[in-house]
Each structure stands twice: as C-alpha cells, then as structure tokens.
N, C-alpha and C positions, 0 to 999 in steps of 0.2 A: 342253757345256751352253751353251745359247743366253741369254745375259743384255741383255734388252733394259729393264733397270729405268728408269724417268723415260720413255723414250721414250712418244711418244704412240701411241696404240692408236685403232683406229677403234672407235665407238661400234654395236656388233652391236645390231638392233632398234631399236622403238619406244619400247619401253618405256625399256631404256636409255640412251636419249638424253633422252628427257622427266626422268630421273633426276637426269643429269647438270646441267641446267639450273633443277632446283629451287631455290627460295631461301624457308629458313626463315621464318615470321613471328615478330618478335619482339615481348616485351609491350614498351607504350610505358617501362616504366623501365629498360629496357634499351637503348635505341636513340639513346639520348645517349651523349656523351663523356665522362661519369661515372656512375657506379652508386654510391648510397645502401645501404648492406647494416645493416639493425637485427638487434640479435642479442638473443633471449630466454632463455626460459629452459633447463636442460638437460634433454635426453631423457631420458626415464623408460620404466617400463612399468606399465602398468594392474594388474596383478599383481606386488605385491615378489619374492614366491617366485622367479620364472622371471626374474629381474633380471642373475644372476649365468650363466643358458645363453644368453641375448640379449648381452650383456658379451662374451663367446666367440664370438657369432658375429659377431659386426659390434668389431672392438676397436678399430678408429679414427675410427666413428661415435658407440657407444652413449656416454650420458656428456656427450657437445658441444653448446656452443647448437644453436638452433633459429636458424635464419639467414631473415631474409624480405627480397627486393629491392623497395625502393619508388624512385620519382622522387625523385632530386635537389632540397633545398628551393630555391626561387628565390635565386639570388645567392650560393650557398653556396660559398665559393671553397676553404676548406679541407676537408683530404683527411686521414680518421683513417687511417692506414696500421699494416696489421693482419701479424701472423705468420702464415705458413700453418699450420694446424691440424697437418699432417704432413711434413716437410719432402721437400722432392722428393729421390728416387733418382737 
C-alpha cells in the first residue's frame, strides 16, 4: 500500500486549482480579533405536538439558545467566556 498522506499532490485541472485558491468572505463581525455572540431565546417549534420527534432528531440542538454574531462594541476589552454547549470528543 502506497501511503503518501501530507505529501503534496499536483493540482489536476482548472477547476481545481481555482478551488484551491479560494478565500471565503467573511461578514464584517467576524473578521476582527474578537467575536461578540448574543444569545436568545431557546428553540422551539411552531407546533407543540411534534416538539418531542424534533427533540429526537436534532438532541444536541433543539432546546439551546439561538446564537447571533454581532461586531464587537467599541472599546469592549472584556471577554464573557462561555462553556461549549457539547463538550468535545
């Protein structure tokens, strides 16, 4: 078995090379050296009934705030530091 893992590969096409070379946009509250995260209310579903087959399917989402990334207030030096929702594997 030929293990060439890490080695570099030549870039086959055009297309894959244009791939390679891509660089996401990010929105502007993202592209500072800090991220502002507001956290609202918990997820719900528009129907109670189906509340508990939504719960089943999604069990480490349904339930959890709503998270929205805003820009950093000006001058805001402190940093609420938060638990991860799920703890890593």
């Amino acid at each position: 078995m030929n293990a060439d893992f890490g080695a570099p590969k030549e870039l086959a096409g055009g297309l894959q090379q244009r791939r390679a070379l891509y660089q996401p946009r990010l929105p502007p509250c993202l592209q500072g050296p800090t991220v502002r995260a507001e956290y609202g209310d918990a997820t719900t579903t528009i129907d109670p009934t189906c509340a508990q087959a939504v719960a089943q399917a999604f069990p480490h989402t349904f339930g959890q705030p709503l998270v929205s990334f805003v820009a950093p207030a000006a001058g805001a030096g402190a940093v609420e530091e938060r638990h991860p929702i799920r703890p890593a594997s």
